[in-house]
N, C-alpha and C positions, 0 to 999 in steps of 0.2 A: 955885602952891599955893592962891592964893584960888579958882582955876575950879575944882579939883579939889573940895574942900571945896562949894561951890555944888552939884558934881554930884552929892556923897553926901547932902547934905540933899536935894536932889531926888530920890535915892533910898528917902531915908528916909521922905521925902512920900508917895511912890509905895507903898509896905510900906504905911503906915498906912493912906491909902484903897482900897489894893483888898484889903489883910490878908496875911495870913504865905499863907494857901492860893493865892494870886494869883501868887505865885513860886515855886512846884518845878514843876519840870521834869524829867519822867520823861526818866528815864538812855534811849539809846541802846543795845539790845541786839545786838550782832552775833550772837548763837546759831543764832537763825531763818536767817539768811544762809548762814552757814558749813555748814550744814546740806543748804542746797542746794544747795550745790558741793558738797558729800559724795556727796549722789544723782549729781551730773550726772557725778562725776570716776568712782565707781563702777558706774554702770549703762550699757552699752552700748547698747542700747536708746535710749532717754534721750538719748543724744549722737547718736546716727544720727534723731532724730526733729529733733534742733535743728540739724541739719546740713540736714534737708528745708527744716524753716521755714526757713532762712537762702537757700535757694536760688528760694523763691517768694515772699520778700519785697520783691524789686525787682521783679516782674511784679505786684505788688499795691500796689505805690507806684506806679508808675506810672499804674495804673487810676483810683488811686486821687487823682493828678494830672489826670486828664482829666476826672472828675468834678468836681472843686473848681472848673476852671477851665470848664467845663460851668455848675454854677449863680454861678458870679459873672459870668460873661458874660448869662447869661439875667435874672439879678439888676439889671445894670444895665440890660439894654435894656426889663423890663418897668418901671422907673421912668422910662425915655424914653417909652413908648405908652401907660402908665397914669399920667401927673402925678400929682404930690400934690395939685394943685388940684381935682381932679375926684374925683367920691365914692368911684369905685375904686382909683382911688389912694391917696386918704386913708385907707381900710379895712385894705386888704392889704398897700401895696406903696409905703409915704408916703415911704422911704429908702432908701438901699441897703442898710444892715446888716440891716433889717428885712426889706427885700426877699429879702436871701440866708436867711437864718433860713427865710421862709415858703415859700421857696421847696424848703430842704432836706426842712422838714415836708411839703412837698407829694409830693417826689420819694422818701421811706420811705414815703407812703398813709399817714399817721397821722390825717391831720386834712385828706384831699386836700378834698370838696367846697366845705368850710368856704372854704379860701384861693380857688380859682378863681370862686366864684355872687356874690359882689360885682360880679365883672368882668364871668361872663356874663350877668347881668342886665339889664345897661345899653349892655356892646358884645358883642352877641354873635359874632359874623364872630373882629374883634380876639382876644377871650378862647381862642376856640376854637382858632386857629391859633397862638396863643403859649402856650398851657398846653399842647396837642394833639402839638402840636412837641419842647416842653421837657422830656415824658411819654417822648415816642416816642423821643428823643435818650439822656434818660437810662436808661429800662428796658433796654432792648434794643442 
């Protein structure tokens, strides 16, 4: 009885500093939901297009398996060739979570020369043939 009591003054504490507005909580509507099971139960269409997706979605997990495993392999080995001790490593490629990160951005071209000119700056040979590699691996 006494914890209980502790936990409602702890809630009451909780009300007073953040205020009444700090606590509502917009209801759950299933409407939006139910709605689209209406479409999908009604339109034929609809269902033979979700019957497509459903049949190229394990040829696109898988792809999409070889990739992942594509830049976390390339992820760790460019933090074995480029150390965090050396400038190119510390830049680009200091960890591996970072490594994979820059390496994803490298392999959508968002922001490709940015991550690689640290490295080719200073190894150019190295840089070339593991960014060159990881490019030619993933594109194509």
């Amino acid at each position: 009885v006494v914890c209980l009591l502790k936990a409602l003054d702890s809630v009451r504490a909780l009300v007073v500093v953040l205020g009444v507005d700090a606590l509502e909580v917009e209801a759950w509507r299933p409407a939006p939901y139910l709605r689209l099971l209406l479409l999908i139960g009604y339109s034929s269409d609809v269902r033979s297009q979700l019957r497509l997706v459903s049949k190229i979605l394990p040829a696109f997990c898988r792809i999409g398996a070889l990739v992942g495993c594509l830049v976390l392999f390339a992820a760790w080995f460019g933090v074995v060739i480029f150390p965090p001790n050396t400038m190119e490593g510390s830049e680009e490629l200091p960890n591996f979570r970072e490594a994979a990160w820059q390496l994803i951005v490298t392999l959508t071209t968002a922001n490709f020369p940015d991550v690689m000119l640290p490295a080719y700056e200073r190894n150019r040979w190295p840089a070339t043939l593991f960014f060159g590699s990881f490019l030619a691996l993933g594109m194509f």
